[in-house]
C-alpha positions in Angstrom: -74.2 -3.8 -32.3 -74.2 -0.3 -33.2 -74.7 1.4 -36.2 -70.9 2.3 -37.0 -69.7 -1.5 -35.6 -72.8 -2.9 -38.2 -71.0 -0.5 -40.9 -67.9 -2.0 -40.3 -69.2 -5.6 -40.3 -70.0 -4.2 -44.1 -66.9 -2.4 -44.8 -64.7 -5.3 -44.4 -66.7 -8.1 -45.9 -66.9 -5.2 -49.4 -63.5 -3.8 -49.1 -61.6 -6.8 -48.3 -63.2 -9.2 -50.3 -62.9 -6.4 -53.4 -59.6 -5.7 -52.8 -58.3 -9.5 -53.6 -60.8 -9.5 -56.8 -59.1 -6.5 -58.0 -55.5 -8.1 -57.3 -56.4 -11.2 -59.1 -57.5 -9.3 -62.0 -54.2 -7.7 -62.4 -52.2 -10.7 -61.7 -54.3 -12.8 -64.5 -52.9 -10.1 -66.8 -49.6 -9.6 -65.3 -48.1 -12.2 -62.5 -45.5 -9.9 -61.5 -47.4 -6.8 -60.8 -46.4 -7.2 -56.9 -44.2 -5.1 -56.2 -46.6 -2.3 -57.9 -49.6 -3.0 -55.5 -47.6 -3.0 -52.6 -45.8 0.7 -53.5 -49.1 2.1 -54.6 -50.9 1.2 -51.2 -47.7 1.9 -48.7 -47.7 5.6 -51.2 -51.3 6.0 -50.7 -51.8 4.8 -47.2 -49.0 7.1 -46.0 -50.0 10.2 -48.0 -53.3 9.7 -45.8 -51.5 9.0 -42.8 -49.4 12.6 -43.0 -52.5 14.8 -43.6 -54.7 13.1 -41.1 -52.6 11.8 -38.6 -49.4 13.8 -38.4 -51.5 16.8 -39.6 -49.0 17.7 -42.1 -46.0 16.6 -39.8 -47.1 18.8 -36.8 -48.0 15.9 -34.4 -45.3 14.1 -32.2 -45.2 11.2 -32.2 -46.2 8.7 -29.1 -43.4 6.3 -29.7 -39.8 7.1 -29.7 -39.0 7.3 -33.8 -36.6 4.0 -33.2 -38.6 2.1 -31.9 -40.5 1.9 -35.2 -37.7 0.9 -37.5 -37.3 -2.8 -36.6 -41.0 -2.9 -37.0 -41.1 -0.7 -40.5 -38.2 -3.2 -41.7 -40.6 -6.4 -41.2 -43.6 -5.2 -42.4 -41.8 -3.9 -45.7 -40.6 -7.5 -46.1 -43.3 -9.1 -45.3 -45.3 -6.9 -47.8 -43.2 -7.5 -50.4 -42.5 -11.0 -50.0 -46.8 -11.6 -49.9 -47.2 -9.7 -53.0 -44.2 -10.8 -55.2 -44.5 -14.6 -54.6 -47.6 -14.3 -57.1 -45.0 -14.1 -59.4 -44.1 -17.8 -58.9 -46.5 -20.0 -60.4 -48.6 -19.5 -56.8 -52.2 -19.7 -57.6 -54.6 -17.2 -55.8 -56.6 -19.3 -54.1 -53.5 -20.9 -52.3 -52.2 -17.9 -51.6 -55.4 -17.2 -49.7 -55.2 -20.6 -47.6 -51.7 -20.2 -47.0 -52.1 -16.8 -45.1 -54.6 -18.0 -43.0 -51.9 -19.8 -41.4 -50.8 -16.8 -39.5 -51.9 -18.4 -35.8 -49.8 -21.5 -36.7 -47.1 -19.2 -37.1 -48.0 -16.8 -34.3 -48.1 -19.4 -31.8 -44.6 -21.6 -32.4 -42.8 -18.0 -32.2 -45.0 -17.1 -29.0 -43.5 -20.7 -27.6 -39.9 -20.1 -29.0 -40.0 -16.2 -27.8 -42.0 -15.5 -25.2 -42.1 -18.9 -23.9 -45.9 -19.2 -24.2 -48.0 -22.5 -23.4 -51.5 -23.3 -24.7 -54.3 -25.9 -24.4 -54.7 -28.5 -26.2 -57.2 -27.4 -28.2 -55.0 -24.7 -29.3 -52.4 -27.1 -30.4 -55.0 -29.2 -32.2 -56.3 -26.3 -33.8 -52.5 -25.5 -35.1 -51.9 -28.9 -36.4 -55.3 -28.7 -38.2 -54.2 -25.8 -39.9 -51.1 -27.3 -40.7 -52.4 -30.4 -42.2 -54.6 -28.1 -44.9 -52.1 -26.1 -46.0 -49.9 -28.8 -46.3 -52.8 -30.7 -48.0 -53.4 -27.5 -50.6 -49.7 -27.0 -51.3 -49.6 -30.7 -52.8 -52.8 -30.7 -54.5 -51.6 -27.1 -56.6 -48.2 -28.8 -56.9 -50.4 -31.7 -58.4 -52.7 -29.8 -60.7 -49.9 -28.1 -62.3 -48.0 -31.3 -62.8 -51.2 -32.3 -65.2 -51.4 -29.0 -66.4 -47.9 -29.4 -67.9 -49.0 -32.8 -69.2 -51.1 -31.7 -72.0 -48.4 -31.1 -74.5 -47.2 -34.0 -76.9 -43.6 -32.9 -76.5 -42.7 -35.5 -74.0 -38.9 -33.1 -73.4 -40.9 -30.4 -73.2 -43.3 -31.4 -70.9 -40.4 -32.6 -68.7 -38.5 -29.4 -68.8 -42.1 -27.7 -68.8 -42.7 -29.6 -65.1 -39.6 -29.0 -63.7 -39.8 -25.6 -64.2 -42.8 -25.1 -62.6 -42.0 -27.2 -59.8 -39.1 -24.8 -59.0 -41.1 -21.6 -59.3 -44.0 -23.3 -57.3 -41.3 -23.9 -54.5 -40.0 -20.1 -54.5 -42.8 -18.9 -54.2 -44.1 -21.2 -51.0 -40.3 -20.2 -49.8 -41.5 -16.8 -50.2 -44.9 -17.1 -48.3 -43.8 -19.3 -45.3 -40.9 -16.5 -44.9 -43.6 -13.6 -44.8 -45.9 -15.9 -42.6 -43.1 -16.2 -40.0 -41.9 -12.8 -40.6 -45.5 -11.2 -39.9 -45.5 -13.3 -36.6 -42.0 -12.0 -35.2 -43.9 -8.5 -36.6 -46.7 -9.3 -33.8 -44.4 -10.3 -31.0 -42.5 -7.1 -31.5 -45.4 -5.0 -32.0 -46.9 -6.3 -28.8 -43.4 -5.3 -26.6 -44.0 -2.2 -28.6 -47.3 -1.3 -27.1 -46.6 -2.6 -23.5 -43.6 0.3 -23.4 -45.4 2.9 -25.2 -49.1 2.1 -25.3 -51.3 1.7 -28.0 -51.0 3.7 -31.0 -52.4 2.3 -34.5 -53.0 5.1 -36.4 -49.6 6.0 -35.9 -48.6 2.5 -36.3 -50.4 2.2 -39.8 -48.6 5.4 -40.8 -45.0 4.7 -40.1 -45.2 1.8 -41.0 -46.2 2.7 -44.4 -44.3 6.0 -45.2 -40.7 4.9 -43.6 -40.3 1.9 -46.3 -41.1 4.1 -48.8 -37.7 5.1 -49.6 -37.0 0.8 -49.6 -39.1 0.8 -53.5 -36.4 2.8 -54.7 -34.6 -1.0 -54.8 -37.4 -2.1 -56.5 -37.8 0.5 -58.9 -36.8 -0.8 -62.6 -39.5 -3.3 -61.8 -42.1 -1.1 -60.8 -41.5 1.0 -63.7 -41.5 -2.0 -65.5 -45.2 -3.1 -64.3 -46.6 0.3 -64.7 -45.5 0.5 -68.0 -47.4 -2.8 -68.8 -50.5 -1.6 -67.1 -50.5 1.4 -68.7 -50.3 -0.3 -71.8 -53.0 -2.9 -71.0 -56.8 -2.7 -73.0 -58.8 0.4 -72.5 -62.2 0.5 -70.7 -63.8 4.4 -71.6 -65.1 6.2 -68.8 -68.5 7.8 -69.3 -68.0 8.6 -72.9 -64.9 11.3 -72.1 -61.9 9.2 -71.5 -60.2 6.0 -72.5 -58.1 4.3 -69.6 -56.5 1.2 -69.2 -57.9 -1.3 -67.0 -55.4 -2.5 -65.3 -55.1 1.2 -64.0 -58.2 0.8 -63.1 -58.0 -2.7 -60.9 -55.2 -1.0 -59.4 -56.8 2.1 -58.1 -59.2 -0.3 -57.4 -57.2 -2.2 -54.8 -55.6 0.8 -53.7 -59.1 2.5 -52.4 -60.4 -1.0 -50.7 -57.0 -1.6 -49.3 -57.5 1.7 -47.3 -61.0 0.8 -46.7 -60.4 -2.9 -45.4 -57.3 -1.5 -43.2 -59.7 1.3 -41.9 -62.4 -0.8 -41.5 -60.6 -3.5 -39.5 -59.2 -0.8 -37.7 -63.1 0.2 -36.4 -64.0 -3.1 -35.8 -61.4 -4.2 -33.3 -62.1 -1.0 -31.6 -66.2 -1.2 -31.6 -66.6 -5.2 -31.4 -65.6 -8.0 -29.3 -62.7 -10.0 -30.6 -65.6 -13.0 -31.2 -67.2 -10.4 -34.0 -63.9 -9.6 -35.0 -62.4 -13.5 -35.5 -65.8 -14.1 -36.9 -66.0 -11.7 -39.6 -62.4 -12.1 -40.4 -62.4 -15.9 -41.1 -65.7 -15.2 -43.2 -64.3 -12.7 -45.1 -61.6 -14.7 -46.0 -63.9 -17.3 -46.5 -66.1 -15.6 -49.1 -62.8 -14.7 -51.0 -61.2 -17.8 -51.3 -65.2 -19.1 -53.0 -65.2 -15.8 -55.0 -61.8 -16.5 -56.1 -62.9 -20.1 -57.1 -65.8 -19.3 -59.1 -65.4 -16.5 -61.0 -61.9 -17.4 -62.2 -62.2 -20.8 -62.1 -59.1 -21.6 -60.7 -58.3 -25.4 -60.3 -59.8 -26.6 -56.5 -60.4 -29.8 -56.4 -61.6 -32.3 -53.4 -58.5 -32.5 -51.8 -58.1 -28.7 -52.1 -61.7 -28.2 -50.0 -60.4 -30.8 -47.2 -57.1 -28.5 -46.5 -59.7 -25.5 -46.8 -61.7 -27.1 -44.4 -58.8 -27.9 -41.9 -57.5 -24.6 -42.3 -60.8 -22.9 -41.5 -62.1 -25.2 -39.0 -58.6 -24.9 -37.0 -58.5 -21.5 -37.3 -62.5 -21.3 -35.5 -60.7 -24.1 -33.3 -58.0 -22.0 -32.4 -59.8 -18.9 -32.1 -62.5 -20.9 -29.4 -65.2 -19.5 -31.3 -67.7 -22.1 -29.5 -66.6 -20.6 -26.1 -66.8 -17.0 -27.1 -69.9 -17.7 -27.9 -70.8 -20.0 -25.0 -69.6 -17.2 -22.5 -71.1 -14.4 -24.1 -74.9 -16.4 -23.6 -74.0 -16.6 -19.8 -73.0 -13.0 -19.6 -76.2 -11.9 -21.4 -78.6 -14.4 -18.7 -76.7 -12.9 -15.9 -77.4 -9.3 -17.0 -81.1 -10.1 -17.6 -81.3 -11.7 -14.1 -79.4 -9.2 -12.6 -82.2 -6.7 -14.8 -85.3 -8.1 -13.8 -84.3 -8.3 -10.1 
């Protein structure tokens, strides 16, 4: 592995895995500070993506301008839907699990769409990841059930539970929409680049600066989330200025949300896809246990067997063993063929 794949490998494993610390610290203070983060990294993203891509709006583009609105409108939604459905009692670690479930999503639409078949490992692998999530969903449902429970107002607790039952279930509604969404995002983005060819700078630009005008929907709650950030305890800075901190977590996950995207972005062009599944799962991996421990969110056993399903299908699906299997033949037949 080179030097700039190895750099990378690091990139994404930092940038990734600080960019979900920083979101959890905002959300901890304020749960509905979604639909900020998402406009602050589409803004930031596509202010990048005009100077060093379009080079100031000089470049044409390689796909016909249309062709990129379908795929703009998806990725808006599914943005949005990610970020906001923190707002509804969905705890982070969850939220973590349940979007690992992308290949179960990505491979019913591939068989509904484009009329795919697979093995049966793959299918294995799919109802693996479907069993953990499943398996995660009930245990949060259960641990805020006894969270409710510890009041001695039995109405209240009632109302209390039903409440966050309801909230719990908008928010799942919320992610399985975006998980679906992002894999009829896929499909189309693969018809995309069999007509026109690979582009993903281009792709990561437009489809970042074209929903920007789509926040103007969402902008009394923006406002309304900056305004509490801004307003959120100080941290000074060197002995010169006071800022607040929750500015600070979200410049935070602005600059490692660029990083990770950019990094991801290297990787998939310097790597094999084994390196690329590999670091991927363990990055997601490492957040999920980051997540747990230093914010002690609630994980109990039954929460660790969905992990386990999710993460073990998703190696299953990924054929992770044969990658690896077929990359140890290729290696012996180039040192036979070397020292012939």
């Amino acid at each position: 592995m080179n030097v700039k794949a190895q750099l990378a490998v690091l990139l994404v494993l930092v940038g990734c895995c600080a960019n979900v610390v920083f979101l959890e610290f905002l959300v901890k203070q304020d749960p509905g500070v979604g639909n900020l983060v998402t406009f602050s990294q589409f803004l930031v993203i596509a202010i990048e993506g005009f100077i060093f891509t379009t080079k100031l709006g000089t470049v044409t583009p390689k796909v016909p301008f249309s062709a990129w609105i379908i795929l703009v409108v998806m990725y808006f939604l599914v943005s949005v839907s990610n970020n906001y459905a923190l707002n509804f009692n969905i705890p982070m670690p969850l939220h973590m699990i349940f979007r690992a479930g992308s290949l179960m999503a990505n491979m019913l639409l591939g068989i509904l769409y484009l009329n795919k078949r697979y093995t049966i490992t793959k299918y294995m692998s799919v109802i693996m990841i479907s069993l953990g999530i499943v398996t995660c969903t009930y245990m949060s449902a259960v641990a805020k059930e006894v969270a409710s429970t510890t009041s001695d107002n039995t109405e209240e607790v009632n109302k209390q539970e039903e409440e966050d039952k309801f909230w719990l279930v908008v928010g799942i509604c919320l992610l399985t929409f975006a998980l679906f969404m992002s894999a009829r995002m896929g499909i189309y983005q693969e018809v995309i680049y069999t007509k026109h060819g690979k582009h993903p700078k281009e792709a990561l630009f437009y489809t970042h600066a074209l929903p920007l005008p789509g926040f103007l929907l969402l902008a009394p709650d923006i406002m309304n989330h900056f305004n509490i950030a801004m307003a959120s305890s100080t941290v000074n800075i060197l002995g010169l200025v006071d800022v607040p901190n929750m500015l600070l977590c979200l410049l935070g996950n602005v600059i490692t949300q660029f990083i990770c995207i950019s990094a991801v972005f290297v990787l998939t062009t310097e790597c094999a896809s084994l390196t690329v599944t590999l670091v991927v799962t363990l990055r997601k991996f490492l957040s999920l246990l980051f997540s747990i421990w230093y914010f002690q969110n609630p994980f109990t056993t039954g929460h660790w067997l969905g992990t386990a399903l999710v993460f073990g299908g998703t190696i299953l699906f990924s054929d992770i063993p044969g990658m690896i299997k077929s990359q140890k033949e290729a290696s012996i037949k180039s040192a036979e063929k070397k020292s012939s």
